[in-house]
C-alpha positions as CSV (number, residue, x, y, z in Angstrom):
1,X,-11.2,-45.4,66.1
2,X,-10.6,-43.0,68.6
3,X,-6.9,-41.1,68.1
4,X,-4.4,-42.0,70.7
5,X,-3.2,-38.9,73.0
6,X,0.6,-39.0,74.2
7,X,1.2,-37.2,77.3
8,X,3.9,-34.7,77.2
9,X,6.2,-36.6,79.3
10,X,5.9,-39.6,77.0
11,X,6.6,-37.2,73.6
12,X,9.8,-35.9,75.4
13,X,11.0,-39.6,76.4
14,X,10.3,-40.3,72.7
15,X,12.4,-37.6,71.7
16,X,15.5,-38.7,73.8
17,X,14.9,-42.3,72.4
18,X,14.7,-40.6,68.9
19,X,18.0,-39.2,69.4
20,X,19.3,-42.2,70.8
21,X,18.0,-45.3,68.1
22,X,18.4,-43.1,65.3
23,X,22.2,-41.3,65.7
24,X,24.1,-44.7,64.9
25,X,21.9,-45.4,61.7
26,X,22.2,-41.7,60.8
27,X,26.1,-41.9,61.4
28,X,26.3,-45.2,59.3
29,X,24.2,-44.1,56.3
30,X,26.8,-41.3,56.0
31,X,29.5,-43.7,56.1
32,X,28.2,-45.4,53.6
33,X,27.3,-42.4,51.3
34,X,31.1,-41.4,52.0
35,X,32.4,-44.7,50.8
36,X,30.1,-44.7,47.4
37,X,31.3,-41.4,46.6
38,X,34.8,-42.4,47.1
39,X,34.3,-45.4,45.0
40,X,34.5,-47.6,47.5
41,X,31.3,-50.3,48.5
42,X,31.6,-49.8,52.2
43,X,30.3,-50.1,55.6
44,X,26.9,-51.8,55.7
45,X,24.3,-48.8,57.2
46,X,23.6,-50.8,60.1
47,X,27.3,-51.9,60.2
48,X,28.0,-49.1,63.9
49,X,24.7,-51.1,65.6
50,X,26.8,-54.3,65.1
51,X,30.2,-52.1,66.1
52,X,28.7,-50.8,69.6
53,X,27.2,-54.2,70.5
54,X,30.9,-55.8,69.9
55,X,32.4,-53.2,72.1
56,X,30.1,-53.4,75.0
57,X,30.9,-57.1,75.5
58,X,34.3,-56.2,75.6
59,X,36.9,-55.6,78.2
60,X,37.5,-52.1,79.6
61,X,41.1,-51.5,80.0
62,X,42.8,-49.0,81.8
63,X,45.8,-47.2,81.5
64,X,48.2,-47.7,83.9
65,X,48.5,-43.9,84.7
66,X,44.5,-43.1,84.9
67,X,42.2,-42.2,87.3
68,X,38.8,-42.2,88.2
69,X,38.4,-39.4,85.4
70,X,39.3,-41.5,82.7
71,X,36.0,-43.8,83.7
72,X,33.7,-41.2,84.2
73,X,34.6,-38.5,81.5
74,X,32.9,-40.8,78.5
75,X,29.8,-41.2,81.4
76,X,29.5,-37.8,81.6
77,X,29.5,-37.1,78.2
78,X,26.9,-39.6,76.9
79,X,24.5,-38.3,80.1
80,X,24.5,-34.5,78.2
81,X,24.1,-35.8,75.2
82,X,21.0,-37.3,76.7
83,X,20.0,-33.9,78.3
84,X,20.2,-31.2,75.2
85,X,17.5,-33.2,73.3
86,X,14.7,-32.1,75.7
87,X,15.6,-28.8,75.5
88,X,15.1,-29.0,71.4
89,X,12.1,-29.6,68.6
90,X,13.2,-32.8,67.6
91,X,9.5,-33.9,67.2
92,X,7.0,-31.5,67.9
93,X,6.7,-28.0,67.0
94,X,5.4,-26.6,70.5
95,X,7.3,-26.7,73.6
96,X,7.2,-29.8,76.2
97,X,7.9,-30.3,80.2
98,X,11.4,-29.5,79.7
99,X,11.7,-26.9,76.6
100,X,11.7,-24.6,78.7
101,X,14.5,-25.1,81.0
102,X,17.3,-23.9,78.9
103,X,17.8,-21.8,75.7
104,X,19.8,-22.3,72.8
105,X,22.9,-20.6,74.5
106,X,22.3,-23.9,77.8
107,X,22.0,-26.4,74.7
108,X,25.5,-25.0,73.9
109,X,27.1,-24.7,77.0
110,X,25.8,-29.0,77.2
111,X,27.4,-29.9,74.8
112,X,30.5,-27.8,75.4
113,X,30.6,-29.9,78.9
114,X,30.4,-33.0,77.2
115,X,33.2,-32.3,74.8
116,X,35.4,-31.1,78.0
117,X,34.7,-34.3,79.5
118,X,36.3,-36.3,77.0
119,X,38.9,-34.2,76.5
120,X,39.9,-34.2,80.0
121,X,39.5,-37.9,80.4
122,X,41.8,-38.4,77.2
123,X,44.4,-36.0,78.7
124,X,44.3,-38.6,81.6
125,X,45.8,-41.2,79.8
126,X,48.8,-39.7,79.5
127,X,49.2,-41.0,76.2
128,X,50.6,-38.5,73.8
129,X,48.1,-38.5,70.9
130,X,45.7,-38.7,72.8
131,X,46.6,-35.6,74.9
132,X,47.9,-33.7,71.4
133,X,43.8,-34.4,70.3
134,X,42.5,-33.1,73.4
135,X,44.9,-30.2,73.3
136,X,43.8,-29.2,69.6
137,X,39.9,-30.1,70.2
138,X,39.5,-27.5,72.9
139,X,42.1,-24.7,71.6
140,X,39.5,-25.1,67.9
141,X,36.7,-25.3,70.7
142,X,37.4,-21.8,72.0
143,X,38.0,-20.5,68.8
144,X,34.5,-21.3,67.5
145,X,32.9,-20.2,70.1
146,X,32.7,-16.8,69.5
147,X,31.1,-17.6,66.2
148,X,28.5,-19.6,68.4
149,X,27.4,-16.5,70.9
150,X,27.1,-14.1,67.6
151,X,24.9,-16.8,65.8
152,X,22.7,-17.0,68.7
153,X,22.7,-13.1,69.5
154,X,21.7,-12.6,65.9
155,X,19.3,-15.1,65.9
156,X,17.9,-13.8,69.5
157,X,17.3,-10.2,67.8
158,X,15.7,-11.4,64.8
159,X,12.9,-13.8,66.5
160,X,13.3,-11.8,69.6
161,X,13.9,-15.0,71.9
162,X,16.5,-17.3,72.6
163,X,14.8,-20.6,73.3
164,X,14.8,-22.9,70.8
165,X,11.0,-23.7,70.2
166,X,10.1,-20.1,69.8
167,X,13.2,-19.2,67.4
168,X,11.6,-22.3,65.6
169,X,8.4,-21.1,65.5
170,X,8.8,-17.8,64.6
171,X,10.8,-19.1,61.0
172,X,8.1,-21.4,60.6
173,X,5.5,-18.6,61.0
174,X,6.6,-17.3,57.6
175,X,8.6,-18.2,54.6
176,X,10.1,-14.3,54.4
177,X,11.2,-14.5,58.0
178,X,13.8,-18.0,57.3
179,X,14.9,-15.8,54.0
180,X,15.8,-13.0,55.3
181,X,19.4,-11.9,54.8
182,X,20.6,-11.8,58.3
183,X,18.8,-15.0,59.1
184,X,20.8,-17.0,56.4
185,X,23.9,-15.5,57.2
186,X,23.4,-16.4,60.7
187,X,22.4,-20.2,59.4
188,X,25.4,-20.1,57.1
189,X,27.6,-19.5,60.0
190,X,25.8,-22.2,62.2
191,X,26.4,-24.4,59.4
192,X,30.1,-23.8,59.1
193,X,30.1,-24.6,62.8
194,X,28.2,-28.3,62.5
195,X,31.2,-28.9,59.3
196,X,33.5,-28.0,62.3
197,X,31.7,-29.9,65.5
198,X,31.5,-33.2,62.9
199,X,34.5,-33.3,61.9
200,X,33.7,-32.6,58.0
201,X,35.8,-29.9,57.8
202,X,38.8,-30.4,54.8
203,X,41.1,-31.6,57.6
204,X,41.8,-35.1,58.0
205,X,40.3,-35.6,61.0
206,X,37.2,-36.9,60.7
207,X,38.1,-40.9,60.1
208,X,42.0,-39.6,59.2
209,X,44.4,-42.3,60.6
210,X,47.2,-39.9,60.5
211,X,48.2,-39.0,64.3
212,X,49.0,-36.1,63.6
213,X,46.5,-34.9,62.1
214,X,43.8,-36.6,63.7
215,X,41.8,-34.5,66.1
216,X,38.4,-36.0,67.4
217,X,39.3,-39.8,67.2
218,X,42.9,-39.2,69.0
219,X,41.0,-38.8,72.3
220,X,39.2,-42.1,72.0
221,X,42.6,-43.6,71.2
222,X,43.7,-45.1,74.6
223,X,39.8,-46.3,75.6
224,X,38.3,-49.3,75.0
225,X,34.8,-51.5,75.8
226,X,31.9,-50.0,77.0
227,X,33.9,-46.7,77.8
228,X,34.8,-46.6,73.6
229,X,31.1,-47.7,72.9
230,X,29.9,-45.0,75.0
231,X,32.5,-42.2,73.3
232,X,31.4,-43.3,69.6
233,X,27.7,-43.5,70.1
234,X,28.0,-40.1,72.0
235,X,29.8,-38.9,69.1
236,X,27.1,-40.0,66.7
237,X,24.6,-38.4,69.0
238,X,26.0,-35.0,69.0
239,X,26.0,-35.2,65.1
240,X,22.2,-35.9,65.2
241,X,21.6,-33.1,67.5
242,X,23.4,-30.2,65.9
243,X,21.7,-31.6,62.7
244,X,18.4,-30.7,65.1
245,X,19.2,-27.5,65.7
246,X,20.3,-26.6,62.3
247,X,16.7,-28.2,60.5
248,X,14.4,-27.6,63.4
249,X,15.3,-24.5,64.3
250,X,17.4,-22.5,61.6
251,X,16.7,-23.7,58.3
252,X,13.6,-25.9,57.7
253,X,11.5,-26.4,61.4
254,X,8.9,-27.9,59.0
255,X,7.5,-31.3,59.5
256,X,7.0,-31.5,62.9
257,X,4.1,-33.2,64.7
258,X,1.7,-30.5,66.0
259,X,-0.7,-32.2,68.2
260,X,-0.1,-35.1,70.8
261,X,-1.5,-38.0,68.5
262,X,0.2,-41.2,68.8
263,X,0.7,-41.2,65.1
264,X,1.2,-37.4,63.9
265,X,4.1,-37.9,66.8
266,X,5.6,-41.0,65.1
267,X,5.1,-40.0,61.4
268,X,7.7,-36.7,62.6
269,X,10.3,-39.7,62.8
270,X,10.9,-40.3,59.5
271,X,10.5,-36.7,58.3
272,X,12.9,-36.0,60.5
273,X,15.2,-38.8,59.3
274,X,14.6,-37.7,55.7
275,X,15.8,-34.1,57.2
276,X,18.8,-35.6,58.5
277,X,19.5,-37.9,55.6
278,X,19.5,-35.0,53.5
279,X,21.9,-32.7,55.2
280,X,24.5,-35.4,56.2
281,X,24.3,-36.3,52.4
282,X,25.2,-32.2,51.9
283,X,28.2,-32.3,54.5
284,X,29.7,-35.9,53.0
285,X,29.6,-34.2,49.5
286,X,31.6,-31.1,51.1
287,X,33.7,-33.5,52.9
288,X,34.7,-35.7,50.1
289,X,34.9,-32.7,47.6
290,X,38.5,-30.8,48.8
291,X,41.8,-31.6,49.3
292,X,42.6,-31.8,53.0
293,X,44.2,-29.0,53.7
294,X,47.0,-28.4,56.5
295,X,46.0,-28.1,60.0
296,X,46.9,-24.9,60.9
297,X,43.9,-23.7,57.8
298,X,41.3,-24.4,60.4
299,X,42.0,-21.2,62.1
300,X,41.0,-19.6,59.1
301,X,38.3,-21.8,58.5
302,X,37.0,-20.6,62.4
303,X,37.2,-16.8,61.2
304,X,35.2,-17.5,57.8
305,X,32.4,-18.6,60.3
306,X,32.4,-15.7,62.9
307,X,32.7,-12.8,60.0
308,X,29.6,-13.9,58.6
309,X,27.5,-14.1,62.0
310,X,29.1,-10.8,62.4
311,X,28.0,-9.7,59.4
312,X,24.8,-11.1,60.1
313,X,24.2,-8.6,62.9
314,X,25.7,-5.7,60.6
315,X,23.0,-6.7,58.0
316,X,20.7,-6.6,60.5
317,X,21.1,-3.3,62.0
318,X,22.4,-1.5,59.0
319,X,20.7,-3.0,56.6
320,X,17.4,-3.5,57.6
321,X,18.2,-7.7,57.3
């Protein structure tokens, strides 16, 4: 039997719908990893599938001082979240329609747009905790992104590109090229960054239920419905996608499909889930592992993560990295 061909427009639909299916299960198997190492039995795996299709037959409320803003911040948000995965390998290892379009630097910028969004949309509730989590989310935002543009500068002078199928392909061109010293100080640095973009950081603000010390789930506070469905599968999106960049293009862009068959396409779906499995295992472990430390630490935690991409590039000149 004749191998079915997928057209490159139907790989990079797959892709998006990847992303999509996959985040909440991916989300919820780290719940429930969490909850086993804290002794506890736990949500059920499939237990946010169950969560989102509650919320969206549910009411939408509104606070009485929001706007229009407030309805279309969590719109905007999910829509990027939709966009960054056609500009990344999250199947295949050569480029599609779309790869093209933007580099690692757009990706980021995406995803920066979609966290404004929700910010700004909390901030319009007027609520206090929920403006005190925007406030904190985008002051930490701006702090990491420094370590963000040094990451990708040092990672654009290594492969000698910026675009995120071609950074990919040049580690997977050669073992000595992911284990080179700049390149893992570059990854270590990303890495600190996905702890910090997830929420695993040794704050309590990943599932805290301390207001003041929550950070990420005080903007969702005052939504509700379909508007909170959209914010916390969003949020398990963004998860699976910075997991993307991390395995598919920094660390291990291994395992991807490398033709257009039907069935090398679909057996990169569960390599890929494995991928994911493995590293949101690593960050629940890290997560689950400190004391939670006082929230004014995270600024420190920001500059651990731009000294080493800056030390990445100092490798890299003066050290022959």
């Amino acid at each position: 039997m004749a191998a079915v061909d997928l057209a490159p427009a139907e790989i990079q639909a797959l892709q998006v719908l990847t992303i999509v299916v996959f985040a909440p299960f991916v989300s919820g198997g780290i719940s429930h990893l969490e909850a086993r190492l804290q002794g506890r039995r736990g949500p059920r795996i499939l237990q946010p599938y169950y969560d989102l299709a509650k919320l969206f037959r549910k009411e939408t409320l509104l606070p009485n001082d929001a706007g229009w803003v407030f309805v279309v911040g969590p719109v905007l948000a999910f829509v990027c979240y939709l966009v960054v995965p056609m500009l990344i390998p999250v199947l295949t290892d050569y480029p599609l329609p779309l790869g093209y379009m933007g580099d690692i630097l757009g990706g980021g910028f995406i995803l920066g747009l979609a966290g404004c969004s929700v910010a700004v949309a909390a901030a319009e509730t007027g609520g206090p905790y929920a403006q005190l989590g925007s406030s904190r989310a985008m002051t930490f935002g701006a702090l990491i992104e420094p370590s963000i543009l040094f990451v990708t500068f040092t990672v654009a002078l290594i492969t000698a590109t910026d675009l995120p199928y071609a950074e990919a392909a040049v580690a997977r061109a050669s073992l000595s090229q992911v284990v080179r010293p700049a390149h893992l100080l570059a990854a270590l640095a990303f890495f600190l960054v996905v702890l910090n973009d997830t929420g695993r950081i040794p704050v309590e603000t990943h599932s805290g239920t301390l207001e003041f010390g929550m950070i990420d789930e005080a903007r969702t506070l005052e939504h509700s419905g379909p508007l909170l469905a959209l914010l916390q599968w969003g949020s398990a999106m963004k998860q699976l996608i910075l997991y993307v960049i991390l395995l598919n293009v920094f660390v291990a862009p291994w395992g991807l499909a490398g033709t257009t068959s039907l069935g090398a396409v679909l057996l990169a779906i569960p390599v890929f889930l494995a991928k994911a499995f493995a590293v949101g295992a690593v960050f629940a472990v890290i997560d689950n592992s400190f004391s939670k430390l006082r929230l004014f630490k995270i600024t420190e935690f920001m500059a651990a993560a731009f000294l080493l991409a800056i030390l990445a590039v100092l490798v890299l000149y003066l050290g022959s990295g």
